[in-house]
C-alpha positions as CSV (number, residue, x, y, z in Angstrom):
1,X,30.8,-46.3,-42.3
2,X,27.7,-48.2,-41.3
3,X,29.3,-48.9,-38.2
4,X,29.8,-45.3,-37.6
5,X,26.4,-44.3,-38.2
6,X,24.7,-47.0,-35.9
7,X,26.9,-45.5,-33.3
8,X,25.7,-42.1,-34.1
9,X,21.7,-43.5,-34.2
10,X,22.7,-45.0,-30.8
11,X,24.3,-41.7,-29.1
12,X,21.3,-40.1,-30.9
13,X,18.8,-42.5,-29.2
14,X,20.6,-42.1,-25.7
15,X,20.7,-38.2,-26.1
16,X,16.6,-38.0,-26.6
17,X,15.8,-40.4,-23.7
18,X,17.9,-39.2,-21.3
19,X,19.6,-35.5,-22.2
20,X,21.2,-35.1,-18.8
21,X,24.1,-36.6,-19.7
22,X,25.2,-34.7,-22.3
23,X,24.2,-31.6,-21.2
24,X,26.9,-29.1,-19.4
25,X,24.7,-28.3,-16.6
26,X,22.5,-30.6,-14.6
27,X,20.0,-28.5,-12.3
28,X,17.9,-30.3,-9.5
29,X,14.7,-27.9,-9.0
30,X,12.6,-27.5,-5.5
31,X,9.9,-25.5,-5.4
32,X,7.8,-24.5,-2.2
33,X,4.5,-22.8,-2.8
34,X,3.6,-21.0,0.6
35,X,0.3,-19.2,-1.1
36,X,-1.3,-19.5,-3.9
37,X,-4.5,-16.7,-3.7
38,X,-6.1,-13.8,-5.6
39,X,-7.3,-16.3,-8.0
40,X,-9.6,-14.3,-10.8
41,X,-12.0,-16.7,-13.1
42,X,-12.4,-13.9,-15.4
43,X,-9.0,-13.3,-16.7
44,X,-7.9,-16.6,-15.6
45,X,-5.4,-15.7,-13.7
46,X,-3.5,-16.4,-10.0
47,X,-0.5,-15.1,-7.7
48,X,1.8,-17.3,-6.2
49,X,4.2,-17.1,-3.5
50,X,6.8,-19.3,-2.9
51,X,10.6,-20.1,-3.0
52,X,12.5,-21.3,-5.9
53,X,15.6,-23.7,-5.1
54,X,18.2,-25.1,-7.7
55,X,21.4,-26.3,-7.2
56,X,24.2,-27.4,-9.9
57,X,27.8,-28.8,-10.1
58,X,30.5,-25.9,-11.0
59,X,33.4,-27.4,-12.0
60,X,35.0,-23.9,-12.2
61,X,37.0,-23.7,-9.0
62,X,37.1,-20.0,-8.8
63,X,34.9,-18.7,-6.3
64,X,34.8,-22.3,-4.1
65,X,35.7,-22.1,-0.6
66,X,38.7,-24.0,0.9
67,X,36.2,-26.2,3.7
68,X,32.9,-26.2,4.1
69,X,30.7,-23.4,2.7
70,X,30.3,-20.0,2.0
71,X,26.8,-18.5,1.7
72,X,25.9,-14.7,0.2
73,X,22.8,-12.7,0.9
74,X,20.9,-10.3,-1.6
75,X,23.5,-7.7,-1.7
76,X,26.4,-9.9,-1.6
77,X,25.1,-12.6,-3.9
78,X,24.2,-9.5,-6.7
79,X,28.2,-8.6,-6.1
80,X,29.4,-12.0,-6.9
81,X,26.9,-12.5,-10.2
82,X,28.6,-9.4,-11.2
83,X,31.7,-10.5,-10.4
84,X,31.4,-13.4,-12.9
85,X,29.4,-16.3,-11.0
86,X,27.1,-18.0,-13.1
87,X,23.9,-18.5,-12.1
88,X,21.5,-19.9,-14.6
89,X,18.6,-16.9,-15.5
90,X,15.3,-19.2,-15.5
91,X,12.0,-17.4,-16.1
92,X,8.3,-18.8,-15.5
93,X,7.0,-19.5,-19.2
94,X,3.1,-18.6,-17.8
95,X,3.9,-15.3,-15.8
96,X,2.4,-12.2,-16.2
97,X,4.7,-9.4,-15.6
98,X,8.1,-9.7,-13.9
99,X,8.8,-11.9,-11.1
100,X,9.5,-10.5,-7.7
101,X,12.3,-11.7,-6.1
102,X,12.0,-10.4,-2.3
103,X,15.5,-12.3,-0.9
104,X,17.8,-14.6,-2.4
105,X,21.1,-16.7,-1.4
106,X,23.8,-18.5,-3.1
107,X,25.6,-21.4,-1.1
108,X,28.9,-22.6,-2.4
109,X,30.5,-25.8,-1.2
110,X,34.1,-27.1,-1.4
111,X,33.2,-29.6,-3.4
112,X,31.8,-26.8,-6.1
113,X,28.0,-27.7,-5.6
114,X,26.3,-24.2,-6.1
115,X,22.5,-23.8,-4.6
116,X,20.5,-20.8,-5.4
117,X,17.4,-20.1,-3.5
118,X,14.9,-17.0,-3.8
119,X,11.6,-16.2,-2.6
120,X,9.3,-14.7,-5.6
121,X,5.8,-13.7,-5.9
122,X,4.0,-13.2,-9.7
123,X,0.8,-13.4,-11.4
124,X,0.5,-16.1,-13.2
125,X,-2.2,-17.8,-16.1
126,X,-3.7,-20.8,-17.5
127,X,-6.1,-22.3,-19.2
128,X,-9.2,-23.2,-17.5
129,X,-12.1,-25.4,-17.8
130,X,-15.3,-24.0,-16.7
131,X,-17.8,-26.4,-18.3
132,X,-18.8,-27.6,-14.6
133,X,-18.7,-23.9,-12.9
134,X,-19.5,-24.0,-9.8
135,X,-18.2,-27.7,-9.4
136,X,-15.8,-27.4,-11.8
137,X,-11.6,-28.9,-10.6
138,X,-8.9,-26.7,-11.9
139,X,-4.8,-27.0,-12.2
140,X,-2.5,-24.0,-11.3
141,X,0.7,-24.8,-13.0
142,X,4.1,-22.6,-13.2
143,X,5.8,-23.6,-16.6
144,X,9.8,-22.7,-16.1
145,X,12.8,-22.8,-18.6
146,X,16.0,-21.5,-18.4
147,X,16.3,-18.5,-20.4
148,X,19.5,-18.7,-22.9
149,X,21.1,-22.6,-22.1
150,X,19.5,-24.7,-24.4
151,X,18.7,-28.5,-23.5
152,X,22.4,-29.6,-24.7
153,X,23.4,-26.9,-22.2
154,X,21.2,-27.1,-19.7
155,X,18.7,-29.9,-18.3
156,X,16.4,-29.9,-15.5
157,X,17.4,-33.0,-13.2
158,X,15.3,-33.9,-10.3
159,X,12.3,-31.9,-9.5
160,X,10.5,-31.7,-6.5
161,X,7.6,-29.9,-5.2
162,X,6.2,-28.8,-1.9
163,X,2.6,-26.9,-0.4
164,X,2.7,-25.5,2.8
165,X,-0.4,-27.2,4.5
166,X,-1.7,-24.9,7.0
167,X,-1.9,-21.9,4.1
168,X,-2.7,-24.3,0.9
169,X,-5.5,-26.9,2.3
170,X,-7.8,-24.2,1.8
171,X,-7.7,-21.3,-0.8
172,X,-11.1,-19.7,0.5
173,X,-12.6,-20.7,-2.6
174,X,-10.7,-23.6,-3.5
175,X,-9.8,-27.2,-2.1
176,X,-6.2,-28.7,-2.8
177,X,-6.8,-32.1,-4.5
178,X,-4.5,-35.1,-4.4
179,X,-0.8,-34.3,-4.5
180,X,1.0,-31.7,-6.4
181,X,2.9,-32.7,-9.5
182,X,7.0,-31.8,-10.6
183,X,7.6,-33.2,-14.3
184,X,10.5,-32.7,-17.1
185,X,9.5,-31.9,-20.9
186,X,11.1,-30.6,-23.7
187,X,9.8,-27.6,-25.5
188,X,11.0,-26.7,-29.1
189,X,11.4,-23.6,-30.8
190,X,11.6,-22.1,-34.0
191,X,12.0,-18.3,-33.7
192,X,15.6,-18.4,-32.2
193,X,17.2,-19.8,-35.0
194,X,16.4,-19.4,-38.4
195,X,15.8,-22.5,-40.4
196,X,16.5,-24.6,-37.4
197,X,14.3,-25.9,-33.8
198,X,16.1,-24.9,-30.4
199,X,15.7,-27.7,-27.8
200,X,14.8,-26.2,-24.2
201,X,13.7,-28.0,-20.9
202,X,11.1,-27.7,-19.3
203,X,10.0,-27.8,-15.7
204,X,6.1,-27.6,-15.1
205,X,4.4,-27.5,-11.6
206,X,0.9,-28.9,-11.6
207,X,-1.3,-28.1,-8.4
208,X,-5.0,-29.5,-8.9
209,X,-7.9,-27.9,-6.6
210,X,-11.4,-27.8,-6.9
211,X,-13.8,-25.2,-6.7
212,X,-15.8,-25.1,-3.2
213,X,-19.5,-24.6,-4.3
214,X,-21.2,-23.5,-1.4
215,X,-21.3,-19.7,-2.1
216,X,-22.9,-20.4,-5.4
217,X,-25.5,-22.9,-3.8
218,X,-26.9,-20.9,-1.7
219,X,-26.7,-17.4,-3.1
220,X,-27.6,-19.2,-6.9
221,X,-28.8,-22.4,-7.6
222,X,-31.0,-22.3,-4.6
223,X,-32.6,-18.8,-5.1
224,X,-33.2,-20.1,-9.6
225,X,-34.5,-23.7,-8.6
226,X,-37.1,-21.4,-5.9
227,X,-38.1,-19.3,-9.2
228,X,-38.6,-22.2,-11.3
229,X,-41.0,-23.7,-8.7
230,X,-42.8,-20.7,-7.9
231,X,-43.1,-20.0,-12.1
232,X,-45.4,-23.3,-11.8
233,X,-48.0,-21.3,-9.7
234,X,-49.3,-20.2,-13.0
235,X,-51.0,-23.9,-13.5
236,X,-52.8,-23.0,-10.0
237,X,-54.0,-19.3,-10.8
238,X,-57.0,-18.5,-12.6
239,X,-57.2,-15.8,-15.6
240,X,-55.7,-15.8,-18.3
241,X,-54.2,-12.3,-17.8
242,X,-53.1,-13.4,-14.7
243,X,-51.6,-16.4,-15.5
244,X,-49.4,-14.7,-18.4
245,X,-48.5,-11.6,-16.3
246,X,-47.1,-14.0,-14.0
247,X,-45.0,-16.2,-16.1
248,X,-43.4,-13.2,-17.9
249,X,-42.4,-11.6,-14.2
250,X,-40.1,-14.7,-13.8
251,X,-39.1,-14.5,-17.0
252,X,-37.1,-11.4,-16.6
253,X,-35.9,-12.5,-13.3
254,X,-34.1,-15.1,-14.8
255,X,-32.7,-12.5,-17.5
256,X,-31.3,-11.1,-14.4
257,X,-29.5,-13.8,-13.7
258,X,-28.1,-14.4,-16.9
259,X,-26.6,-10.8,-16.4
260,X,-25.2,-12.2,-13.0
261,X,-23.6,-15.3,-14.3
262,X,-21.9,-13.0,-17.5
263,X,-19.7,-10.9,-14.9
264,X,-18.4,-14.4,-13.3
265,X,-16.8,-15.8,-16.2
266,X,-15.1,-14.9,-19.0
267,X,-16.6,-14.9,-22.4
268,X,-16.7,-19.2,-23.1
269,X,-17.2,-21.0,-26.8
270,X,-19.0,-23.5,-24.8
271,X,-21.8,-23.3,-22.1
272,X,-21.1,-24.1,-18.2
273,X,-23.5,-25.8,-15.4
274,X,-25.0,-22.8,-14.5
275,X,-25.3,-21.2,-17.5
276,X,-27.7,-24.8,-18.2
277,X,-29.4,-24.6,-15.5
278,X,-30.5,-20.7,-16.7
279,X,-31.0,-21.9,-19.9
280,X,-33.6,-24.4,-18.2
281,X,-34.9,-21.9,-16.7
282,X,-35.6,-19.9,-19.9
283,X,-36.9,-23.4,-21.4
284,X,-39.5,-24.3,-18.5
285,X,-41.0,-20.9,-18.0
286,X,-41.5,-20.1,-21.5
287,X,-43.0,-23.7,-22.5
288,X,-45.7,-22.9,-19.6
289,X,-46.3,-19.6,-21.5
290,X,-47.2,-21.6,-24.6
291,X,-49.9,-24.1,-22.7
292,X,-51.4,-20.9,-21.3
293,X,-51.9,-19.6,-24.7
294,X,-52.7,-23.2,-26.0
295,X,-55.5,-23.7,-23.2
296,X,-56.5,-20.1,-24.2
297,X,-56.8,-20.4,-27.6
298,X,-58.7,-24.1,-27.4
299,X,-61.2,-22.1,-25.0
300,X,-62.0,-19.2,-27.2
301,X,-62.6,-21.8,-30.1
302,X,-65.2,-23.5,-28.2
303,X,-62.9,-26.8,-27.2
304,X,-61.6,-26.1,-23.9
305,X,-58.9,-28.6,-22.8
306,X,-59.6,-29.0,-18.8
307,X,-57.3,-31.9,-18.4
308,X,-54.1,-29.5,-19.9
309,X,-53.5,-27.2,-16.9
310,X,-53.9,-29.7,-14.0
311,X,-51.4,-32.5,-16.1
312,X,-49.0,-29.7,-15.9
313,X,-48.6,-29.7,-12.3
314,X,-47.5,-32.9,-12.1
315,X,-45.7,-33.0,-15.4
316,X,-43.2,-29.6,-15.0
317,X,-41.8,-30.7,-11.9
318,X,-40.9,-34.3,-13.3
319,X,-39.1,-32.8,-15.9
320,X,-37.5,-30.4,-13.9
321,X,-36.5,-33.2,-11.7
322,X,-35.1,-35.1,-14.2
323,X,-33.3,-32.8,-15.3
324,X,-31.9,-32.1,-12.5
325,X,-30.5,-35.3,-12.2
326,X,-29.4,-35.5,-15.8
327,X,-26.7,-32.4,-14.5
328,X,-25.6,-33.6,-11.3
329,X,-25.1,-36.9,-12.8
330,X,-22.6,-35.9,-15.7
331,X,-21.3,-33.2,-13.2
332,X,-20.3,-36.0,-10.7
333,X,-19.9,-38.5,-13.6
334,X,-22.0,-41.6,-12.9
């Protein structure tokens, strides 16, 4: 008996590590990305295009060909499916809507190794990061499982996956990073069965681009770091009146870009980059609004403070450097 059971521990052991050979079906997975595009930050979403392969072993001898191999189109493939061919029904886990399937083919060898291949677009979703926005790197995945087979039915075996340079290198606003990314998991669940976990596997594509920030440099960053500098004039201008009149003009300006960065993103626990730099914005303009009123106050009392106002030219700027700095340098991580 406790021979028995250290066998069944061993087969046990063997069966978590390496699935495939237990399971019925083996499927090799290729997938091609020929687009990825209409990427939306808001509701976090993408559409791919591409063309999903898998082939398997079918020991069922029924519908192989003598020699060779026989392939069926569309149409003809549909028939045979119908017929009675099995053909595993995988679904992408992160899609929104159905997949379109634009062509497919089944290939059948003598040998009874079955290949399926389609072409499908769909709009697919993931979580993003946008703590960095506009320098902020991002992963497109597609998360795929078969359907109905569970893993000691059905296993993923080796997964490849492949970008189509000339269209992928640059996704207008994005830049492909490093190399794309094919992996096998296991994902349990506990709604199929009552009182019991169901075993799946799990294929998950992992593409990694970064954000290209020059649209946001130049039509952003550039035009709030120009109000911040020009908000300092107040530490040049004389009056009062003037002085305050001026600071609260650039105050609303940057409420206007608050409103401008809200319809970019979607609504975030956590602050991003350029949500910051406003923020530093609101900070630096409404800290010279308190020296005005200090220095203004001082005078009226009788104990004007000349050396306030001009320290302040000097001193904004430094901290607005710094900064500055502190940003980029988390951003870029030094």
């Amino acid at each position: 008996m406790m021979l028995k059971g250290i066998l069944w521990g061993i087969a046990a052991l063997i069966y978590l590590c390496s699935p495939e050979l237990y399971a019925q079906y083996v499927v090799d997975t290729s997938v091609s990305i020929n687009k990825i595009y209409g990427v939306n930050t808001v509701d976090q979403t993408y559409k791919v295009d591409g063309y999903l392969v898998t082939s398997w072993y079918e020991p069922d001898t029924t519908y192989r060909p003598a020699s060779g191999e026989r392939v069926y189109e569309n149409h003809q493939a549909e028939q045979l499916m119908n017929a009675g061919m099995w053909v595993p029904a995988f679904e992408f886990i992160n899609i929104i809507g159905k997949r379109q399937t634009a062509n497919m083919r089944l290939v059948i060898t003598a040998d009874g190794r079955v290949t399926y291949n389609e072409r499908f677009q769909g709009l697919f979703t993931t979580e993003m990061d946008f703590r960095q926005f506009p320098f902020d790197h991002q992963i497109f995945e597609l998360i795929m499982e078969p359907f109905s087979y569970e893993q000691a039915q059905l296993v993923f075996g080796s997964a490849r996956i492949d970008i189509e340079t000339l269209d992928n290198q640059s996704l207008s606003e994005w830049q492909m990073q490093g190399e794309p990314e094919a992996r096998v998991s296991r994902s349990d669940y506990a709604h199929l069965q009552s009182g019991a976990l169901s075993h799946f596997s799990r294929l998950t594509i992992s593409i990694e681009a970064s954000r290209k920030p020059d649209y946001y440099l130049w039509r952003f960053i550039l035009p709030l770091s120009l109000i911040l500098v020009a908000s300092w004039a107040v530490f040049w201008i004389e009056g009062f009146s003037e002085r305050l009149m001026t600071s609260f003009t650039m105050m609303l300006t940057v409420v206007a870009y608050t409103f401008y960065t809200s319809s970019l993103l979607p609504r975030l626990p956590y602050t991003t980059l350029i949500e910051r730099m406003v923020i530093m914005g609101y900070v630096s303009i409404f800290a010279a609004i308190l020296v005005i009123v200090f220095v203004k106050i001082r005078e009226e009392k009788g104990r004007p403070v000349k050396h306030v106002i001009p320290r302040c030219r000097a001193i904004f700027p430094t901290l607005f450097l710094i900064a500055m700095s502190m940003l980029i340098g988390v951003n870029s991580g030094l």
